[in-house]
C-alpha positions as CSV (number, residue, x, y, z in Angstrom):
1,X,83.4,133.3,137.5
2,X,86.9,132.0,138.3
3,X,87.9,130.3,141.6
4,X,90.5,132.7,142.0
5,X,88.5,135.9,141.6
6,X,87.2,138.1,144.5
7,X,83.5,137.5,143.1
8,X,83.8,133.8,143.7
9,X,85.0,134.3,147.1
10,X,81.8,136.5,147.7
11,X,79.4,133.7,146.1
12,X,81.2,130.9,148.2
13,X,80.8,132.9,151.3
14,X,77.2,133.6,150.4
15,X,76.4,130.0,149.7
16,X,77.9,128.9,152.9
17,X,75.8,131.0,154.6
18,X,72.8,130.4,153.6
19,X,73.1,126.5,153.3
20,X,74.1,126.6,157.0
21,X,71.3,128.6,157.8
22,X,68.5,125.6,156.5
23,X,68.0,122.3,157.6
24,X,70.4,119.4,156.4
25,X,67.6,117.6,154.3
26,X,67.0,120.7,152.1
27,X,70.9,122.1,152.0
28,X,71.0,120.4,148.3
29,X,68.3,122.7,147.2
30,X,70.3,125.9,148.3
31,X,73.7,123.4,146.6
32,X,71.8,123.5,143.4
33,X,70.0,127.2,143.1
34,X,73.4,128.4,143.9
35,X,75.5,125.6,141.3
36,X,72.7,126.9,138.4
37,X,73.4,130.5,139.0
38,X,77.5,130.0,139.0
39,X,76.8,128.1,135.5
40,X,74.4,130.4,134.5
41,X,77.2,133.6,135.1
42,X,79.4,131.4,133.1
43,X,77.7,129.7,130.6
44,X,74.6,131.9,130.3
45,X,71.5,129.6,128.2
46,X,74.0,126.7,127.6
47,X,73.0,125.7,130.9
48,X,69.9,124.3,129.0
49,X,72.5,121.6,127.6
50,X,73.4,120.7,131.2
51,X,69.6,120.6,132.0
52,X,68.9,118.4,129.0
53,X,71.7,116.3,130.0
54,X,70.6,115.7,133.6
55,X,67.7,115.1,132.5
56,X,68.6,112.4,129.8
57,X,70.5,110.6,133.1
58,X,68.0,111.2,135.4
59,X,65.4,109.1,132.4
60,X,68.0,106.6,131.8
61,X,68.5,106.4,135.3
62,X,64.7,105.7,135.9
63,X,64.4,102.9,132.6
64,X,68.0,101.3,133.2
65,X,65.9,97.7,133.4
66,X,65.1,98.2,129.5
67,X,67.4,96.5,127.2
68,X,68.2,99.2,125.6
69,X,67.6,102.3,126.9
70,X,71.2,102.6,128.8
71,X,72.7,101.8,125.2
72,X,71.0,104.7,123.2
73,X,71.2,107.0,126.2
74,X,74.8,106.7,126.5
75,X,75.0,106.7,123.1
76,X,72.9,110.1,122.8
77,X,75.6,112.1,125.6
78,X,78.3,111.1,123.4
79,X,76.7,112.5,120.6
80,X,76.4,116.1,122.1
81,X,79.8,116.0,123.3
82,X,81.1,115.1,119.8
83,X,78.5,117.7,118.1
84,X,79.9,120.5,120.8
85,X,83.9,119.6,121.4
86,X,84.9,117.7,118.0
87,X,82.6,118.7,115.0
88,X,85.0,121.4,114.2
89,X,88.0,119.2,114.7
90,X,86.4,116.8,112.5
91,X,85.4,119.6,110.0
92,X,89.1,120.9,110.2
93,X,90.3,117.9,109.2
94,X,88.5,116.7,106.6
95,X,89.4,120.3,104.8
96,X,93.0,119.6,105.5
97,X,93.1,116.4,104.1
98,X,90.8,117.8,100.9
99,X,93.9,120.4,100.4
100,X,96.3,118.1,100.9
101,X,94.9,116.0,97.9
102,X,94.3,119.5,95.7
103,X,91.1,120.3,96.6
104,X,89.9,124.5,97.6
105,X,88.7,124.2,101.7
106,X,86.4,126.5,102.3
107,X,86.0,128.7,105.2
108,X,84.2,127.2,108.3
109,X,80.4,128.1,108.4
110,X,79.3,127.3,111.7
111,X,81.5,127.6,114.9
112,X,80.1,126.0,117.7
113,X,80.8,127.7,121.4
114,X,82.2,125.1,123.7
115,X,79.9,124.7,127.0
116,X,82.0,124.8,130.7
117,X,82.7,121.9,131.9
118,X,80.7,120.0,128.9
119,X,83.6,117.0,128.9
120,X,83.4,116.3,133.1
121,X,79.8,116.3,133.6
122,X,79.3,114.1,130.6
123,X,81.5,112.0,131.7
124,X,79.8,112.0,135.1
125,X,76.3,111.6,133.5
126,X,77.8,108.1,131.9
127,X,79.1,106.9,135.1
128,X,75.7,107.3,136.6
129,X,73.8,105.6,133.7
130,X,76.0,102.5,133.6
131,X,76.5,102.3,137.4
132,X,72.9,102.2,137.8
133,X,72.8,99.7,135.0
134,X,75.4,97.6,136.7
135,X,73.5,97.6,140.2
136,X,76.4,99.8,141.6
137,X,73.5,102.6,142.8
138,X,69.6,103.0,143.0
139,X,68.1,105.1,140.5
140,X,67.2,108.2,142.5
141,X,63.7,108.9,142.2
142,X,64.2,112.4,142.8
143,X,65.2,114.7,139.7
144,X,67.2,117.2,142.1
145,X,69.2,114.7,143.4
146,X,70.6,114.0,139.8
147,X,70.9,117.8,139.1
148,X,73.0,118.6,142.0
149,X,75.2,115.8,141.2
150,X,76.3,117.0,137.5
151,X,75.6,121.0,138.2
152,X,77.7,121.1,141.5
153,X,79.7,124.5,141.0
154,X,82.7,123.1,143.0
155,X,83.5,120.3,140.4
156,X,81.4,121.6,137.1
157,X,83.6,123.3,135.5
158,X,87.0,120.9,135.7
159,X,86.2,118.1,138.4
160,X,87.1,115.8,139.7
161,X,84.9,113.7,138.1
162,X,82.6,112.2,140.7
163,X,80.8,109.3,140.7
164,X,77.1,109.5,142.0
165,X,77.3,107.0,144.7
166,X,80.4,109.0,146.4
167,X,78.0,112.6,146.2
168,X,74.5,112.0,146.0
169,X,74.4,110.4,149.6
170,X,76.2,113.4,150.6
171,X,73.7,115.3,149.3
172,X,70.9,113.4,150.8
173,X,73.2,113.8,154.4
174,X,75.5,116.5,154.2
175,X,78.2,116.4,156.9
176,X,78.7,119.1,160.1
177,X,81.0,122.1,159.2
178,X,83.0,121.8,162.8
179,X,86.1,124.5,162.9
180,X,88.6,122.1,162.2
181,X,86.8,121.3,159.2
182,X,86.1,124.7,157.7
183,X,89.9,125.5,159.0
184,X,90.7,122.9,156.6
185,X,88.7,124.0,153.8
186,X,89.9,127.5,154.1
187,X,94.3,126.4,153.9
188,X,93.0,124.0,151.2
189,X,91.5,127.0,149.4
190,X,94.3,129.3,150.1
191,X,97.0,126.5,148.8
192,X,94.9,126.9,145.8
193,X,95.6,130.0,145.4
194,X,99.3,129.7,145.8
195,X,99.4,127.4,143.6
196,X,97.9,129.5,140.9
197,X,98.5,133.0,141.3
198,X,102.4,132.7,142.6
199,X,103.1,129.8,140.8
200,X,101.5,128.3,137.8
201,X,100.8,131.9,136.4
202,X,104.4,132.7,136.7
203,X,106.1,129.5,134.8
204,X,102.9,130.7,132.3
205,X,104.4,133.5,131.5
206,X,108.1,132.1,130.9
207,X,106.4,129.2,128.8
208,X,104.2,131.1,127.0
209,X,107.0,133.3,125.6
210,X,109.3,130.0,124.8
211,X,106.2,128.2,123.3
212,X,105.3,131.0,121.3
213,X,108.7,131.8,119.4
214,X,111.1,128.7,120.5
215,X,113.7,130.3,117.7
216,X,114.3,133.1,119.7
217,X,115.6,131.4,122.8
218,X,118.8,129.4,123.3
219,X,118.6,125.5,123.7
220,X,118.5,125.3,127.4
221,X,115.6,128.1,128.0
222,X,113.5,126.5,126.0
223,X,114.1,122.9,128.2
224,X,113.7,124.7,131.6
225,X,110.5,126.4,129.6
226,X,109.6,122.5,129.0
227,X,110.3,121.8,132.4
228,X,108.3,124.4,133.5
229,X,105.4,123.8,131.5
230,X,105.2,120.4,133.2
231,X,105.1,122.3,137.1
232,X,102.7,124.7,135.3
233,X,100.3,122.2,134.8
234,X,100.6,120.0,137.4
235,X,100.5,123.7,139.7
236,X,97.7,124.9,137.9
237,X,95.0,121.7,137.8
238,X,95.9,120.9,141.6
239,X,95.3,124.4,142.7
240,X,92.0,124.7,141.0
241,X,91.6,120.8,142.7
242,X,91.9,121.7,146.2
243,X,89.5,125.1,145.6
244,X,87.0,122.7,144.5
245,X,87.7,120.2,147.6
246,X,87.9,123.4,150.0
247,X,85.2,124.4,148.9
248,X,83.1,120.8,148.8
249,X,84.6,120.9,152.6
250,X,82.3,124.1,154.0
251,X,79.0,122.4,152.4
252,X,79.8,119.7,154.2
253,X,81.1,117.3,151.0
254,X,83.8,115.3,150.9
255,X,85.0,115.2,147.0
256,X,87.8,112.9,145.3
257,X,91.5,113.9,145.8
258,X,92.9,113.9,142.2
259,X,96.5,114.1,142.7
260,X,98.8,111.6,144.8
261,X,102.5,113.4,144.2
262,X,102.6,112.1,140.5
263,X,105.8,113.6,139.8
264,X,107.5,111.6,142.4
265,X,106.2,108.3,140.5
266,X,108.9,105.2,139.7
267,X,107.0,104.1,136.5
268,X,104.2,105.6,134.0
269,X,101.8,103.1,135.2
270,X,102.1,104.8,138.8
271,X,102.2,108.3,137.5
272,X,98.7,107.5,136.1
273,X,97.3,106.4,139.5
274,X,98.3,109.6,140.7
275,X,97.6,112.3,138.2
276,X,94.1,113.5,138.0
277,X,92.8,110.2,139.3
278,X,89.6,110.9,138.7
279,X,89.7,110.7,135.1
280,X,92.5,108.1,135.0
281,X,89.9,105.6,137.5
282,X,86.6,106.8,135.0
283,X,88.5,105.4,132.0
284,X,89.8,102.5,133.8
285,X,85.9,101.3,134.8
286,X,84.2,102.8,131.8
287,X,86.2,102.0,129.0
288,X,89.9,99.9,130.1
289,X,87.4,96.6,131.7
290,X,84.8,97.1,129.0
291,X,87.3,96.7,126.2
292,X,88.2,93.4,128.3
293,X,91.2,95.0,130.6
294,X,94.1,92.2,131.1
295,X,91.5,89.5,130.8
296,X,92.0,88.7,127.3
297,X,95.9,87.8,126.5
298,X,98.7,90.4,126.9
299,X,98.5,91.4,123.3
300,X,94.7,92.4,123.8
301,X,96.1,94.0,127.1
302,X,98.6,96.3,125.2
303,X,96.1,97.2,122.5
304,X,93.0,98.4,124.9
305,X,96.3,100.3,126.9
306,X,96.7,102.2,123.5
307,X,93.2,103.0,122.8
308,X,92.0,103.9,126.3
309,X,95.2,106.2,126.2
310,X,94.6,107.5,122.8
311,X,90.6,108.2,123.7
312,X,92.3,109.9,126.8
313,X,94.2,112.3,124.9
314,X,91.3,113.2,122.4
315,X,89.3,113.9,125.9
316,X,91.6,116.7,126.4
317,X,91.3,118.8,123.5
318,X,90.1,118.7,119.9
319,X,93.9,118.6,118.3
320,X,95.6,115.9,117.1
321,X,98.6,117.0,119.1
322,X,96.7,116.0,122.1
323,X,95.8,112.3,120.5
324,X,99.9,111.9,120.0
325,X,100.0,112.9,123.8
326,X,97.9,110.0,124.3
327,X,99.1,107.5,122.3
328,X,102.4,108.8,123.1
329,X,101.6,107.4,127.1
330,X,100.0,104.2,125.4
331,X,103.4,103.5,123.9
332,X,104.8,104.6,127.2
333,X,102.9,101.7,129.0
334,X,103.1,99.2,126.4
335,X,107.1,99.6,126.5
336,X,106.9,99.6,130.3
337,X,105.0,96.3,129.9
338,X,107.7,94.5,127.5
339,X,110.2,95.4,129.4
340,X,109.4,94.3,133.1
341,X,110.8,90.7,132.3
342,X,114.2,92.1,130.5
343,X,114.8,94.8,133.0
344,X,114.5,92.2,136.1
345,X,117.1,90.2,134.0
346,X,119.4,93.3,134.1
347,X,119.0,94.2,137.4
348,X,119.8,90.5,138.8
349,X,122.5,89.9,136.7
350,X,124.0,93.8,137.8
351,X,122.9,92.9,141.1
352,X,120.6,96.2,141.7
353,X,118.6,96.3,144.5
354,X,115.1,97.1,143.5
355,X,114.6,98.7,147.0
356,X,117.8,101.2,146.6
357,X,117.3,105.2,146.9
358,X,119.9,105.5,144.0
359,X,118.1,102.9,141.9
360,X,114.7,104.7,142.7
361,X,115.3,108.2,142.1
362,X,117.0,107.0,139.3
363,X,113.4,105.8,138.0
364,X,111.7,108.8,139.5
365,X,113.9,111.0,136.3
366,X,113.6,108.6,133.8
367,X,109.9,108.9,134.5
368,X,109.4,112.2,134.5
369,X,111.2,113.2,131.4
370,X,109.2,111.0,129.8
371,X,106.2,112.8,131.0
372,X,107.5,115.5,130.4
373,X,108.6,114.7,126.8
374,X,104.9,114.5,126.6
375,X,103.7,117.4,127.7
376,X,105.1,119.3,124.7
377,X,102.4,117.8,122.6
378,X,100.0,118.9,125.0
379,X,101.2,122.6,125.4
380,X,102.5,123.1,121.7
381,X,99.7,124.5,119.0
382,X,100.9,122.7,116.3
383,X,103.2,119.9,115.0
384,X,105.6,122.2,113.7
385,X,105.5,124.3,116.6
386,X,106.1,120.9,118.6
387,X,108.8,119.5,116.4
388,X,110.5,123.6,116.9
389,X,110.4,123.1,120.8
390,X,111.9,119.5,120.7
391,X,115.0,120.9,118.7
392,X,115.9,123.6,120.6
393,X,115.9,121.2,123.7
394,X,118.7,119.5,121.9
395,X,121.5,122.2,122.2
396,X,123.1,122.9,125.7
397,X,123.6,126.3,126.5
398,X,124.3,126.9,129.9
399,X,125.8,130.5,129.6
400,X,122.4,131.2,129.4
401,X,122.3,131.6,133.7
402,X,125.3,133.4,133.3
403,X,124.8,136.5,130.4
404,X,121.1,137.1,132.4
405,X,119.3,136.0,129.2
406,X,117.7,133.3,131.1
407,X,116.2,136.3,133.4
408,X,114.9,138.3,129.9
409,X,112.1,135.7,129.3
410,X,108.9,137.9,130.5
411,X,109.8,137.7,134.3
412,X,111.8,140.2,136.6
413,X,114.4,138.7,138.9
414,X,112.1,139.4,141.7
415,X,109.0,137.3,139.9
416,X,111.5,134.9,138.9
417,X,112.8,134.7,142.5
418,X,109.5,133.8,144.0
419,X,108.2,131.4,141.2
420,X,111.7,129.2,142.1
421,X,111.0,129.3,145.5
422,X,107.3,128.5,145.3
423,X,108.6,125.7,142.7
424,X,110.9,124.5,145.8
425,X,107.9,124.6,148.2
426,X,105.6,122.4,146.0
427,X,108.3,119.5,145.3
428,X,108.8,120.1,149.3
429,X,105.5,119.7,150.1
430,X,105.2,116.5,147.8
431,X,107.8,114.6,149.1
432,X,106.9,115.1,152.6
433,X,103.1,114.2,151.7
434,X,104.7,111.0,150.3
435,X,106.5,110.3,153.7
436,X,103.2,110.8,155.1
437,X,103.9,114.2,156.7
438,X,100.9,116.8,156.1
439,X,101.8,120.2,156.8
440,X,97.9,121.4,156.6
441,X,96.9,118.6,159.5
442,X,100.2,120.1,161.3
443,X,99.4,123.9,161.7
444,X,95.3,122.8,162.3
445,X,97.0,121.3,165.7
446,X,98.6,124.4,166.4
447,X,97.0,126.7,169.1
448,X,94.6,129.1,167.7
449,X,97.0,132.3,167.2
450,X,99.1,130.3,165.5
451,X,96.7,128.8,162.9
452,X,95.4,132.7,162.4
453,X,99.0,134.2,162.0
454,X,100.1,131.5,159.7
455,X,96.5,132.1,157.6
456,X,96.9,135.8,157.4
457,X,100.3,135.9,156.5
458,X,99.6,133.8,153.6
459,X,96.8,135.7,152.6
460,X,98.5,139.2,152.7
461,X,101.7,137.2,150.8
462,X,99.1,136.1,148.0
463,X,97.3,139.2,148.1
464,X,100.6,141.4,147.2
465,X,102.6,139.1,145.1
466,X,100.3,137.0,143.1
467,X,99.7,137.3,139.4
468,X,96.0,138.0,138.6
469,X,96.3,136.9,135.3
470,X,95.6,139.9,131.8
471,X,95.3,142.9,133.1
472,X,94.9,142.1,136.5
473,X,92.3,140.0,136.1
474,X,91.6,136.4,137.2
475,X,93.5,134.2,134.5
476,X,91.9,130.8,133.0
477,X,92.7,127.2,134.6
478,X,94.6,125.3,131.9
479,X,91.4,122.7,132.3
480,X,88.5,124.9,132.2
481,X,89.4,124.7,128.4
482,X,88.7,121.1,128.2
């Protein structure tokens, strides 16, 4: 069930019905019977794994005092998330390497379905375990409680990645839905939407046919189509984001924002405290401090920087093209790191004002070409296909706007129209949230009429223009794959 499809609107609206219609202290109940059934549409009896899982917390949870029980339980979730999400990666590999040395791979026997959301609400499940461990939370006592933390439909199937002491006392005391709060739920939903379905799907198509046969298009296409790729995700992840916020917002949950304008960020470092901040904070408590952070000599600093980053990129996907996107922003903040102490030296002996607006966006591109560098690992299939895409960046053609083949990549200049200025609307919208300007707090001030036009017109706008994905169906989130 996809957030952007008419049968999730009809289950959300159904939900918030009926968990208005009960009394606060059993609302979870009605949050969890309804999370089960939207992971049972999509997962069918794989939501046994997310049962067992729960349950494994909810145990470990319950025995944390033992030595060793939060060891081997931890231990135990990421076993099933490397027997589900890595075994064939593993398997893959091993076969290449046997052919690469002369041996016959054989065919792969077993091919093991990946369960929804199995990489976010493991990760959660862990959080819980060692915060409990840690004294950060009480070990709830009650099963349900633990359940509707991991099984919650809004964040399941791609986050954010809660922690247990932000939801469960939400869950215990679920806030009033006033108007201004469901208002806000519903223009965060519809944003969602925009984002998606007259945005992200749109640069999907023109990356999708660049990615697919880079040869076939001149050198600048296929760097817009890496340009692209970079607002596609970015468009994509945020929009399913604040359709799982919206909709925490009518059950009366507040859930973690996950983006912070990353692609107005000075430095990677930055960019990282902004993009999909839940997962960039998990591996900062869970795995960065562990390792021993900064407190162990700048060399030990750089090398846990490389390997939390590495580890970050195998979380993504089961492709060592993802693990060079990782290591790749490892390097990235290992060079950033070197180079504070040279760079101030160049900057006082060219006198540059740190504070300067040339000096800053100047460090705003820098930054997100390198990004976006990146993000052609992530997107490509292969090395080859990677190395292909990086090429054709290389060679400048800009007659390409000019002879119309820049309009004869999958998009009529009417699509293409709209995508540029929803494109010009997001970068809009993320500067001014930067200066602090909201535009969704500004039209929930307006009078009444006002709020309602400005509502149905975007409705009607996404209703009639957006893209609803393979044959007019609701297309994937880039992350639901992860």
């Amino acid at each position: 069930m996809q957030f952007t499809s008419l049968s999730f609107l009809i289950f959300l609206l159904i939900t918030y019905v009926v968990y208005n219609l009960v009394p606060n202290q059993f609302r979870y109940i009605i949050l969890a019977i309804g999370s089960t059934v939207f992971y049972f549409i999509g997962c069918g009896k794989l939501l046994l794994l997310l049962f067992s899982i729960a349950l494994i917390t909810y145990i470990a949870g319950r025995q944390y005092t033992k030595k060793y029980t939060p060891h081997i339980s931890v231990t135990l979730l990421v076993l099933i998330l490397a027997v589900f999400k890595y075994s064939g990666f593993l398997y893959d590999t091993i076969m290449s390497i046997m052919q690469f040395f002369g041996g016959v791979p054989s065919e792969r026997m077993i091919s093991i379905a990946l369960p929804l959301g199995i990489s976010f609400y493991t990760f959660e499940a862990i959080s819980y375990i060692i915060d409990c461990r840690n004294g950060k939370i009480v070990a709830e006592r009650n099963f349900l409680y633990v359940y509707t933390y991991l099984v919650m439909f809004p964040t399941v199937v791609s986050g954010p990645i809660e922690r247990a002491g932000n939801i469960i006392p939400q869950l215990k005391h679920p806030k009033s839905v006033d108007l201004n709060r469901f208002m806000n739920a519903v223009m965060l939903i519809m944003w969602g939407f925009a984002l998606k379905l007259l945005l992200a799907d749109r640069l999907a198509i023109f990356v999708d046919n660049v990615y697919s046969n880079p040869g076939n298009y001149a050198g600048t296409i296929v760097f817009f189509a890496t340009i692209f790729y970079s607002f596609e995700i970015y468009a994509d992840f945020a929009g399913y984001t604040a359709i799982a916020i919206g909709a925490g917002l009518m059950l009366g949950i507040d859930l973690s924002p996950n983006f912070d304008t990353p692609y107005l960020s000075s430095n990677i470092s930055e960019f990282w405290r902004r993009w999909h901040i839940s997962l960039s904070s998990w591996l900062r408590d869970y795995l960065y401090i562990p390792l021993g952070g900064n407190r162990r000599g700048e060399a030990r600093k750089l090398l846990n920087l490389v390997i939390v980053f590495t580890i970050s990129g195998l979380w993504h996907g089961a492709a060592w093209t993802f693990v060079l996107w990782g290591l790749l922003h490892g390097l990235y903040q290992v060079v950033s790191n070197l180079a504070k102490v040279p760079l101030t030296k160049v900057k006082q002996f060219f006198v540059v004002k740190g504070y300067s607006s040339f000096y800053h966006v100047l460090q705003v591109i820098i930054t997100f070409l390198m990004v976006n560098f990146a993000w052609i690992f992530f997107r490509a299939d292969t090395f080859s296909n990677a190395t292909d895409i990086i090429k054709g960046t290389l060679s400048v053609t800009p007659w390409v706007f000019l002879d119309g083949s820049f309009l004869n990549v999958g998009l009529s200049r009417p699509d293409m129209t709209l995508m540029l200025i929803m494109l010009a609307i997001l970068v809009l919208t993320d500067i001014l949230n930067r200066r602090g300007i909201y535009i969704r707090k500004s039209i929930i001030c307006q009078p009444l009429i006002v709020r309602w036009t400005i509502m149905i017109s975007v409705i009607i706008i996404i209703a009639t223009c957006g893209i609803w994905g393979p044959g007019y169906s609701a297309g994937n989130f880039i992350y639901s794959g992860f």
